[in-house]
Backbone as JSON Lines, residues from 0, in Angstrom:
{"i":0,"aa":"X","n":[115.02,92.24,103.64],"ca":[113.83,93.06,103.39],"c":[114.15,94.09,102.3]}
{"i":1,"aa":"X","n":[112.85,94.71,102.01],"ca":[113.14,96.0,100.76],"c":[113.4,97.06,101.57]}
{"i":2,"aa":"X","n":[114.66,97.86,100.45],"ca":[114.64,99.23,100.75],"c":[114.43,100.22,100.11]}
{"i":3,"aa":"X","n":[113.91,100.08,98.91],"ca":[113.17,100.74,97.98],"c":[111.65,100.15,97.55]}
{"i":4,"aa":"X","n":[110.48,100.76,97.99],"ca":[109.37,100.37,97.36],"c":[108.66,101.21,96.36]}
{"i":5,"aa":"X","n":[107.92,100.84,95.74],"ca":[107.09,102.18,95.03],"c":[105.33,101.25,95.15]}
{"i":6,"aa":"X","n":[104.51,102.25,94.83],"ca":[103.4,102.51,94.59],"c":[102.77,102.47,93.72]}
{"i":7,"aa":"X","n":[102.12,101.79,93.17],"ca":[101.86,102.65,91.32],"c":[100.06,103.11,91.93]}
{"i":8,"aa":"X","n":[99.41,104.87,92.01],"ca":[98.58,105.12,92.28],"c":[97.68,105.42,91.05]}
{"i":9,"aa":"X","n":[96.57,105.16,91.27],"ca":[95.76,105.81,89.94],"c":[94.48,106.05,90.68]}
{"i":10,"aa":"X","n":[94.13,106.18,91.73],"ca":[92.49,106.59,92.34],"c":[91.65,105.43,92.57]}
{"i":11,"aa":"X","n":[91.94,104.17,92.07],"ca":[90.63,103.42,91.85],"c":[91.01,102.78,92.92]}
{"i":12,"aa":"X","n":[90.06,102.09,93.59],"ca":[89.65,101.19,94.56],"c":[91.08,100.17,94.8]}
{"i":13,"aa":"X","n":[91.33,99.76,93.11],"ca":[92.97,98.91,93.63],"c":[93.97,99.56,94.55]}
{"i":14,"aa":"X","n":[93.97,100.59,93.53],"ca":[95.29,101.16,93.7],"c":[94.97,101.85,95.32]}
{"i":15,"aa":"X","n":[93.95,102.09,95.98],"ca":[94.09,102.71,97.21],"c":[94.27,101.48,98.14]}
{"i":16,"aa":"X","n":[93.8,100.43,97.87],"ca":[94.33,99.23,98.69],"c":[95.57,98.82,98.36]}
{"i":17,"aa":"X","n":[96.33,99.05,97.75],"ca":[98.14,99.19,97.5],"c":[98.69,99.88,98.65]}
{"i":18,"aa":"X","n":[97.95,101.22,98.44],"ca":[98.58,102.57,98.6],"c":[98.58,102.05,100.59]}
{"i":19,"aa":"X","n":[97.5,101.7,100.84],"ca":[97.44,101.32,102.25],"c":[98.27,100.62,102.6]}
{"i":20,"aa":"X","n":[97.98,99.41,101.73],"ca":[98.96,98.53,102.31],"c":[100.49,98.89,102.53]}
{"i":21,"aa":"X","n":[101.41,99.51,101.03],"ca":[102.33,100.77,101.06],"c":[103.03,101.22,102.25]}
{"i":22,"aa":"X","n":[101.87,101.79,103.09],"ca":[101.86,102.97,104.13],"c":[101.74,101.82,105.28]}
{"i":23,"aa":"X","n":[101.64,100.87,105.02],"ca":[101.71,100.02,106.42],"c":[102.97,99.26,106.32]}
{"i":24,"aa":"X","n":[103.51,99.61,105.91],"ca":[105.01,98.49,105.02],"c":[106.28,99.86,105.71]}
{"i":25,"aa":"X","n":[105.5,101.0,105.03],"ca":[106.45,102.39,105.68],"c":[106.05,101.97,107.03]}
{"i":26,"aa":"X","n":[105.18,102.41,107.82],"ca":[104.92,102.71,109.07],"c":[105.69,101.23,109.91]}
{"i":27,"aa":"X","n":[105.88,100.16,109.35],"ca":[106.29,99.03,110.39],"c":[107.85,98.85,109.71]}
{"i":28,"aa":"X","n":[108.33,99.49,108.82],"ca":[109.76,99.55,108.28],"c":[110.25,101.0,108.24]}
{"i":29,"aa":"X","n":[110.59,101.91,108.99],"ca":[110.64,103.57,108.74],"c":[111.57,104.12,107.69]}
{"i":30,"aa":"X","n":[112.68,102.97,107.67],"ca":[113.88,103.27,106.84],"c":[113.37,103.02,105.17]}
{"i":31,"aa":"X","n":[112.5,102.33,105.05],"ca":[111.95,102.44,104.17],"c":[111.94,103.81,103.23]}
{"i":32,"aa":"X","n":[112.32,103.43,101.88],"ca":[111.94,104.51,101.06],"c":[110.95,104.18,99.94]}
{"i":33,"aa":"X","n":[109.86,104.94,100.15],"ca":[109.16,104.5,99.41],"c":[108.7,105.59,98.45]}
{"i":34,"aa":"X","n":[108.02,105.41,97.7],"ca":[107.78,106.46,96.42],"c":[106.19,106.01,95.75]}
{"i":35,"aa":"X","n":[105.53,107.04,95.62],"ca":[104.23,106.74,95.08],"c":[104.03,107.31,93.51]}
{"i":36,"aa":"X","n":[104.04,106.45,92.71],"ca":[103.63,107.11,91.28],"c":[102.88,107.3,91.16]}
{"i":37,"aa":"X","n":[102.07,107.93,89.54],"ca":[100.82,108.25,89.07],"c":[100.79,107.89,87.87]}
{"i":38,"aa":"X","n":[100.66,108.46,86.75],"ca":[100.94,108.12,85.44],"c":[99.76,109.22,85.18]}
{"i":39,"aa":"X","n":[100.39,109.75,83.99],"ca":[99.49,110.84,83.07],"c":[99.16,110.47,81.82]}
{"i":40,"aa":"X","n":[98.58,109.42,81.74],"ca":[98.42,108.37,79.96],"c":[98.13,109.92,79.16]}
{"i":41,"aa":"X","n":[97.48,110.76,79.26],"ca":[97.07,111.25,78.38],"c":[97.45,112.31,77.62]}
{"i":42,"aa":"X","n":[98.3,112.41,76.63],"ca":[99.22,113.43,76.12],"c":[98.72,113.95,74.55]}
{"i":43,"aa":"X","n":[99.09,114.91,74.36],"ca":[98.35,115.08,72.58],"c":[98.52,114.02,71.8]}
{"i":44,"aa":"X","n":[99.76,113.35,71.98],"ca":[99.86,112.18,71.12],"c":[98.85,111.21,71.19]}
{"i":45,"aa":"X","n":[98.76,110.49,72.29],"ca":[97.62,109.81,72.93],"c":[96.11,109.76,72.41]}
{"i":46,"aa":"X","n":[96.24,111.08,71.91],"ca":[94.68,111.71,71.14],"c":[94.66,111.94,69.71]}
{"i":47,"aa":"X","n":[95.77,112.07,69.32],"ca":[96.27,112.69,67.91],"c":[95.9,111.74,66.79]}
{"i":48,"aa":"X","n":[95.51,110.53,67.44],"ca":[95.11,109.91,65.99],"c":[93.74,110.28,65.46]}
{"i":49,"aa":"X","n":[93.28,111.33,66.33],"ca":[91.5,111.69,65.25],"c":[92.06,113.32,64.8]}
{"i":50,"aa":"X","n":[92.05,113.8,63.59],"ca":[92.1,115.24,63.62],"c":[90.73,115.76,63.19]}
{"i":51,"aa":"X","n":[90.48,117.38,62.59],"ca":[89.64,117.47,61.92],"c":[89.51,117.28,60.81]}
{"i":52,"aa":"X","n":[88.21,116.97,61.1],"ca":[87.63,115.99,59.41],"c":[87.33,114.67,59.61]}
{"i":53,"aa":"X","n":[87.79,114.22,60.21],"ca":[87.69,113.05,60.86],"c":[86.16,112.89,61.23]}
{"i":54,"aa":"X","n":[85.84,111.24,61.12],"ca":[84.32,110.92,61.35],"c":[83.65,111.64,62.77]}
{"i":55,"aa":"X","n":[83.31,112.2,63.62],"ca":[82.95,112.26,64.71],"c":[82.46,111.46,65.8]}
{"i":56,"aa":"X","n":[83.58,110.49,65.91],"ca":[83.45,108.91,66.94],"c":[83.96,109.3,68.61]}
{"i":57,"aa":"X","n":[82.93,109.39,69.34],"ca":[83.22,110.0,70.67],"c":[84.07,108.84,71.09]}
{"i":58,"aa":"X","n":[85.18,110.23,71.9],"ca":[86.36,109.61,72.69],"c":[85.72,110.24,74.41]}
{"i":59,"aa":"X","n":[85.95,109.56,75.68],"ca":[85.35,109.69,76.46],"c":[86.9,109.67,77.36]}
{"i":60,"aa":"X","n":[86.8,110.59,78.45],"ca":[88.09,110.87,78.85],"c":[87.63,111.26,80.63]}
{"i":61,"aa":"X","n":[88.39,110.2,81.8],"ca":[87.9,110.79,82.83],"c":[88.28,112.39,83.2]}
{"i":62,"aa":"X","n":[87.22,113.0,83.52],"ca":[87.56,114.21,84.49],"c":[87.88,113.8,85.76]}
{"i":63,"aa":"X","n":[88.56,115.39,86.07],"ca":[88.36,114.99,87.28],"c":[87.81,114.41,88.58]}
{"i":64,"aa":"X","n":[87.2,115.76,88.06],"ca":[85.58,115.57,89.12],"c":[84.87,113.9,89.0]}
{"i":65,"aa":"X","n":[85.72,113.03,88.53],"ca":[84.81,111.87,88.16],"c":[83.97,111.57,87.1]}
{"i":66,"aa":"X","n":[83.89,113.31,86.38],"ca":[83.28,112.7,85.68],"c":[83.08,112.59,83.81]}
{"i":67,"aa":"X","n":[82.77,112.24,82.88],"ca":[83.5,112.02,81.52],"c":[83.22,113.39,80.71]}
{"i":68,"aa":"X","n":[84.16,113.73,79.94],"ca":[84.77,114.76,78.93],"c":[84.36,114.02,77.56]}
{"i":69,"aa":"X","n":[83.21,114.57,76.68],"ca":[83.13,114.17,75.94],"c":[84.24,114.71,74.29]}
{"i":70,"aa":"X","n":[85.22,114.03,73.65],"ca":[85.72,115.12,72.67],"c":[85.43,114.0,71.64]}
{"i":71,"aa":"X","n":[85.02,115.21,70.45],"ca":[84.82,114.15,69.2],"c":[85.59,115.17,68.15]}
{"i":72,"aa":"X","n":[85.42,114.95,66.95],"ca":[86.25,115.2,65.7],"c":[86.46,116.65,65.8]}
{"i":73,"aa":"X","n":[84.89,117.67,66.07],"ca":[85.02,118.59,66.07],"c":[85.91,119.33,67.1]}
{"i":74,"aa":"X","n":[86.69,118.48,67.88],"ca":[87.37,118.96,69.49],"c":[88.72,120.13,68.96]}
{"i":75,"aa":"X","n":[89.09,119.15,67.6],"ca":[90.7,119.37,67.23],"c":[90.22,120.5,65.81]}
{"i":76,"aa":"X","n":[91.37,121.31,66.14],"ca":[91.64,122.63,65.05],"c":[93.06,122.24,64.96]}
{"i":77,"aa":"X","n":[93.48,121.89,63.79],"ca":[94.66,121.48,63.35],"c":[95.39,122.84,63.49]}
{"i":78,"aa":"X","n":[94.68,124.33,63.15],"ca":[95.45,125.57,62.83],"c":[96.17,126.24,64.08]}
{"i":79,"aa":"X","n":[95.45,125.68,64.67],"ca":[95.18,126.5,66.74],"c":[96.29,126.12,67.42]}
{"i":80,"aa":"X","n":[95.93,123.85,67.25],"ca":[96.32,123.68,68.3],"c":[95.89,123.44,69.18]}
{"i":81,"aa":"X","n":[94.42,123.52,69.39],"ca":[93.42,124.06,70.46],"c":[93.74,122.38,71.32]}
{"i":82,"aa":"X","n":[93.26,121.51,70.79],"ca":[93.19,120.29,71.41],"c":[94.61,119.66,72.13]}
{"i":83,"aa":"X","n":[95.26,119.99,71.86],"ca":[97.05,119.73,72.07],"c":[97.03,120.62,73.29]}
{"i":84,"aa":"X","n":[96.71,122.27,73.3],"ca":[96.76,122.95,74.67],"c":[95.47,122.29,75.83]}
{"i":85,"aa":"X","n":[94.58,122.05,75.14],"ca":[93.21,121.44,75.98],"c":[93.53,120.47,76.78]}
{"i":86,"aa":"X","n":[94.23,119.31,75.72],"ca":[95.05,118.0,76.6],"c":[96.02,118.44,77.92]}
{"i":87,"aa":"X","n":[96.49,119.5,77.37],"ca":[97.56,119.48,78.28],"c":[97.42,120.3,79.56]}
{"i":88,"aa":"X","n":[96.44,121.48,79.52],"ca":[95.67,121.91,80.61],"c":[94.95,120.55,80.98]}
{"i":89,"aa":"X","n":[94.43,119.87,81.0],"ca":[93.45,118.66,81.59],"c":[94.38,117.99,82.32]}
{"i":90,"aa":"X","n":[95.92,117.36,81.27],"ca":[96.88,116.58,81.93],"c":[97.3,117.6,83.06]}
{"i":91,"aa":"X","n":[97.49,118.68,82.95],"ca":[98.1,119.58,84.0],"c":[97.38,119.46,85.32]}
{"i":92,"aa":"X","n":[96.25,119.86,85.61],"ca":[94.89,119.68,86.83],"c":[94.87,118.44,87.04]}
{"i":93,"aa":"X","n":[95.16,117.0,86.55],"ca":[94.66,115.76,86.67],"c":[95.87,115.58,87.25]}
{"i":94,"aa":"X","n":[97.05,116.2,87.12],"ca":[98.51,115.74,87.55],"c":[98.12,117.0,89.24]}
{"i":95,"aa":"X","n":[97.89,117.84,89.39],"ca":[97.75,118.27,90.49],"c":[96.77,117.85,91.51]}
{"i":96,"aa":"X","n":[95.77,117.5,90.73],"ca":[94.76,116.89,91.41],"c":[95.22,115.71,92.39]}
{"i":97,"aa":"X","n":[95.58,114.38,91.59],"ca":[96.7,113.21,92.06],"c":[97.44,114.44,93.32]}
{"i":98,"aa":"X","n":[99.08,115.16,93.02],"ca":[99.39,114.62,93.78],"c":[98.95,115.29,94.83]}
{"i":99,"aa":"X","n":[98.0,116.59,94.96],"ca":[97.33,117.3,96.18],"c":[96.6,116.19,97.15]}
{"i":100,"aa":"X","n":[96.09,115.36,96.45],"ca":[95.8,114.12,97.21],"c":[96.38,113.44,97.87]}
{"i":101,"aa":"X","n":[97.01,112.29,96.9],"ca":[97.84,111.19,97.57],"c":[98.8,112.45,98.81]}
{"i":102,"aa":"X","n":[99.53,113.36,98.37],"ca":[100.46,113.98,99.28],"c":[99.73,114.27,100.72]}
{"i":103,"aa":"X","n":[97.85,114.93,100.67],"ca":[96.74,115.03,101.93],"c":[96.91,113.57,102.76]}
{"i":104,"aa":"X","n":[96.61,112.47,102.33],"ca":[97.06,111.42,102.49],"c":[98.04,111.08,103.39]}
{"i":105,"aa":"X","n":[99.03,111.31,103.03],"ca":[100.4,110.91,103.42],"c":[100.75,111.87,104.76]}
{"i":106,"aa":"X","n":[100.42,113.04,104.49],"ca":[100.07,114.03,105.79],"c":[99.31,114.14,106.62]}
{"i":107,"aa":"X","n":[97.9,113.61,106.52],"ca":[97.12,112.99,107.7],"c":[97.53,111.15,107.91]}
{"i":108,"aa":"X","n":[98.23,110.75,107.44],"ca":[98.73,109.58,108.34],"c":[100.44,109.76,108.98]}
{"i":109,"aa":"X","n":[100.96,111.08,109.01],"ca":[102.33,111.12,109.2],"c":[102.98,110.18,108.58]}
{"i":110,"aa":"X","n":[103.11,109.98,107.08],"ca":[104.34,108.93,106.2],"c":[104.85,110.1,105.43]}
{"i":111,"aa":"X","n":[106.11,109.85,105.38],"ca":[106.94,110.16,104.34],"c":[107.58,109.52,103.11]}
{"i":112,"aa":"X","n":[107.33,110.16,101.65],"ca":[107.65,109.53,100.92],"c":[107.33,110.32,99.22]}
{"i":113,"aa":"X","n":[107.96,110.31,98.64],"ca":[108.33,110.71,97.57],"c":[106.81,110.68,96.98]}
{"i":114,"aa":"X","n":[106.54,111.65,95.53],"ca":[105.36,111.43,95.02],"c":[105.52,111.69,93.68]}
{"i":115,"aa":"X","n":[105.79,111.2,92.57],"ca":[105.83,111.76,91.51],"c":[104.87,111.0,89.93]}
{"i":116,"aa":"X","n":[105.06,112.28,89.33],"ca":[104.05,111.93,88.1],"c":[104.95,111.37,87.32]}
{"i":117,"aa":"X","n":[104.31,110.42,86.66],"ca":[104.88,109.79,85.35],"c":[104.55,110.07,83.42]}
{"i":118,"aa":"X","n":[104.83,110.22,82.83],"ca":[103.77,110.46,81.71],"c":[104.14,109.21,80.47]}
{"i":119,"aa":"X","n":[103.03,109.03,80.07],"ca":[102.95,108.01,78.74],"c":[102.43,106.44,79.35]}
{"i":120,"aa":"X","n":[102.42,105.73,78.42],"ca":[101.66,104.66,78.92],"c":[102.2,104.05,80.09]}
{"i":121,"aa":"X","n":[101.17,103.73,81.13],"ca":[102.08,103.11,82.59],"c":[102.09,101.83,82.64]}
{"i":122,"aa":"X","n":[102.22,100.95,81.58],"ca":[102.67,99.3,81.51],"c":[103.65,99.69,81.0]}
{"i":123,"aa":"X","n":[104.29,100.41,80.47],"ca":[105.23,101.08,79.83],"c":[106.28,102.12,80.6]}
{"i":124,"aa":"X","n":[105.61,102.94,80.92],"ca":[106.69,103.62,81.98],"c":[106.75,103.23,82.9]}
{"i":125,"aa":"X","n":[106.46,102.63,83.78],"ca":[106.52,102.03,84.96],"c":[107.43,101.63,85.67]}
{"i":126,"aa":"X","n":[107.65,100.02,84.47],"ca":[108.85,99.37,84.64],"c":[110.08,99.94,83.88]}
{"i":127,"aa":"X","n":[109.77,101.16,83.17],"ca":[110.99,101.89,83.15],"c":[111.4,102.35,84.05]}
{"i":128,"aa":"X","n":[111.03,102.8,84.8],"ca":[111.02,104.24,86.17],"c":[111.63,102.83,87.15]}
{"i":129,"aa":"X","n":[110.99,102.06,87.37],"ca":[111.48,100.77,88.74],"c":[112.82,100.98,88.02]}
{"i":130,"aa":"X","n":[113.2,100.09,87.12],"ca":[114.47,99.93,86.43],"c":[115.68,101.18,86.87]}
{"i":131,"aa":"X","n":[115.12,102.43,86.36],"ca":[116.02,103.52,86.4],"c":[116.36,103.97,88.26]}
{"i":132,"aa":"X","n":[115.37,103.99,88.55],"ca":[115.46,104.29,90.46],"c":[115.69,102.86,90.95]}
{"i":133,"aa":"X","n":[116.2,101.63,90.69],"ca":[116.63,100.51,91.18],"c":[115.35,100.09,92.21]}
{"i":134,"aa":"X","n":[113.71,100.28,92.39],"ca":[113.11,99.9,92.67],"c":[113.13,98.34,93.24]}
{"i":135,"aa":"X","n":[113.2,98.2,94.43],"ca":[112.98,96.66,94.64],"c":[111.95,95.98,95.09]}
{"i":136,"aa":"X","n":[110.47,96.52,95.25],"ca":[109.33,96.31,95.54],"c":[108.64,97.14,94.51]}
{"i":137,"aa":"X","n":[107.57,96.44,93.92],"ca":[106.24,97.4,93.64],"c":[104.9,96.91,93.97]}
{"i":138,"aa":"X","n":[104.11,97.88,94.71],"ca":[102.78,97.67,95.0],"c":[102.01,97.72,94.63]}
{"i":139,"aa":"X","n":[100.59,96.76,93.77],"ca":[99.98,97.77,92.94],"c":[98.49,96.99,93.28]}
{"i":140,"aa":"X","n":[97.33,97.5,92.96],"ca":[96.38,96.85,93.23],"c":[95.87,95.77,92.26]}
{"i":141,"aa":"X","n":[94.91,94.83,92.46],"ca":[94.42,93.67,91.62],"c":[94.14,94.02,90.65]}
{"i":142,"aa":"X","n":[93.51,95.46,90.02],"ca":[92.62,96.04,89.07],"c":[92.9,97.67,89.45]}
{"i":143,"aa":"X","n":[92.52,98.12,88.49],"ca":[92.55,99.83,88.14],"c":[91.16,99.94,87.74]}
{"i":144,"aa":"X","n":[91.68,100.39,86.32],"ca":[90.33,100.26,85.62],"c":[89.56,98.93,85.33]}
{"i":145,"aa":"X","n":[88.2,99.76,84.96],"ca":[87.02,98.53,85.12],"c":[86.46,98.5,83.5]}
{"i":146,"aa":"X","n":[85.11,97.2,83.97],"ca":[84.52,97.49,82.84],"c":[85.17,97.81,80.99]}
{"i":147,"aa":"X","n":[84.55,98.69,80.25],"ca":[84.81,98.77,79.06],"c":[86.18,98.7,78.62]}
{"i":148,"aa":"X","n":[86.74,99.52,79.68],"ca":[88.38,100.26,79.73],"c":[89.05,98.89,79.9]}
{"i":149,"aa":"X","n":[88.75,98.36,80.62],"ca":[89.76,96.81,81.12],"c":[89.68,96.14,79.64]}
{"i":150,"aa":"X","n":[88.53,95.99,79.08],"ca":[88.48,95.12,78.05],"c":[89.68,95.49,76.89]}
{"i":151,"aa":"X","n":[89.09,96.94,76.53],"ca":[90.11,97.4,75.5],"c":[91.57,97.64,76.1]}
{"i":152,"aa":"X","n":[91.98,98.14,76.96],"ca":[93.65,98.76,77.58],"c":[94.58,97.25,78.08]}
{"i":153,"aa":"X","n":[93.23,96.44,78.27],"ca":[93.91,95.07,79.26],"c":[94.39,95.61,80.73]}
{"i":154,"aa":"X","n":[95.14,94.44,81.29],"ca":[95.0,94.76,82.75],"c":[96.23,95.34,82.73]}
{"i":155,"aa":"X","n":[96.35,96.71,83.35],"ca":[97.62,96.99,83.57],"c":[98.4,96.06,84.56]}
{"i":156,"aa":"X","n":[98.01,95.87,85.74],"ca":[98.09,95.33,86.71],"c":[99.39,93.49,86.38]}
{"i":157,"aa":"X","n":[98.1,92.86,85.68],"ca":[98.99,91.88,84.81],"c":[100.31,92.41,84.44]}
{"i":158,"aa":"X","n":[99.7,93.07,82.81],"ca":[101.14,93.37,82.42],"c":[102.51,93.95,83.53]}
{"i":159,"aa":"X","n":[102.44,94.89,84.35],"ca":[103.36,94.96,85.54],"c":[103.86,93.9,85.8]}
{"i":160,"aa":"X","n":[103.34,93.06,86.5],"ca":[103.61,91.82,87.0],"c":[104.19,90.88,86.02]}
{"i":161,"aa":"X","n":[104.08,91.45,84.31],"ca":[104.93,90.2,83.72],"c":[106.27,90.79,83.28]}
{"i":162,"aa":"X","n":[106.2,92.26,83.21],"ca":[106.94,93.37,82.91],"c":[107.89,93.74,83.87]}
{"i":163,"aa":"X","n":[107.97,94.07,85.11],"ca":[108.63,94.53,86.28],"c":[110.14,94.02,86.4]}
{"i":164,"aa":"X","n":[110.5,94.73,86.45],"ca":[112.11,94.75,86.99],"c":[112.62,94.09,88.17]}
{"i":165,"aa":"X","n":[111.5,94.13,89.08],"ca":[111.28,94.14,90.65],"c":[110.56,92.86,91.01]}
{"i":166,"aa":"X","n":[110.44,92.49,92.02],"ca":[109.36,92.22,92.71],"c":[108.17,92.9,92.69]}
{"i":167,"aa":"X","n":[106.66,92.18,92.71],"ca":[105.78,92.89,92.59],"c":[104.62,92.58,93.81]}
{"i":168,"aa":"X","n":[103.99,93.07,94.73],"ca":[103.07,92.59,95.76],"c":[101.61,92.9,94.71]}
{"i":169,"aa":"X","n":[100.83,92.28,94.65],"ca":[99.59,92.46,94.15],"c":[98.63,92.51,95.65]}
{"i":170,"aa":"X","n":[97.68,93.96,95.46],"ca":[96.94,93.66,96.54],"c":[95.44,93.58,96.43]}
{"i":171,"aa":"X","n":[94.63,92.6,96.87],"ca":[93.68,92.68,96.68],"c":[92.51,93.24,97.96]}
């Protein structure tokens, strides 16, 4: 059996049917160590390819609250900075948000288990992070994102699964 699993969490419908399944893998294995990621895709870099002056082509960015952040050309002041601190207050709350959650979670079902943020692309860091913590399970759901986002980003989900270091459970 595994004695290292991880999680890969992101909010959406997949990833909470992972996260369950996860927590039922802890709860019927205790010795289990398991670990739940997040990933913070969104960093100044991430954004940095529009500055000002730039055409004004809306970039659409989840909030928290669910719901979309519109930033277009006029967002970024090259002199300030403004958009680089903006990103990173947003990444900051979106990274507390995650893990005040998943951690509520884990404390109304009595599991224990590690929770940490990741940053930069997560087909990308991911299977770095399995690799570096010797990960021997990862859980992740069928789908994340939907719709528009799936088309352009592709499936993270896939890529994991062709990428992974590990073993991978896909849950649907």
């Amino acid at each position: 059996m595994f004695n290292r699993i991880a999680v890969a969490y992101d909010g959406s419908d997949g990833s909470k049917l992972a996260f369950d399944k996860a927590l039922e893998l802890k709860q019927d294995f205790p010795k289990l160590e398991l670990t739940i990621i997040y990933v913070n895709e969104e960093t100044p870099d991430s954004i940095g390819f529009m500055t000002a002056g730039d055409a004004p082509v809306p970039v659409f960015t989840p909030g928290i609250d669910s719901t979309n952040t519109q930033l277009t050309a006029e967002s970024f002041d090259d002199t300030e900075g403004r958009a680089a601190s903006d990103t990173l207050e947003r990444q900051s709350e979106f990274s507390k948000h995650m893990h005040n959650s998943i951690q509520q979670q884990l404390d109304d079902k009595r599991v224990e288990a590690n929770v940490l943020a990741l940053e930069g692309n997560a087909s990308k860091t991911i299977p770095a992070f399995l690799e570096e913590q010797k990960i021997e399970l990862l859980v992740v759901g069928n789908s994340g994102k939907s719709g528009l986002q799936k088309f352009f980003i592709g499936s993270v989900s896939k890529k994991l699964l062709k990428d992974s270091p590990c073993s991978v459970l896909v849950v649907k």
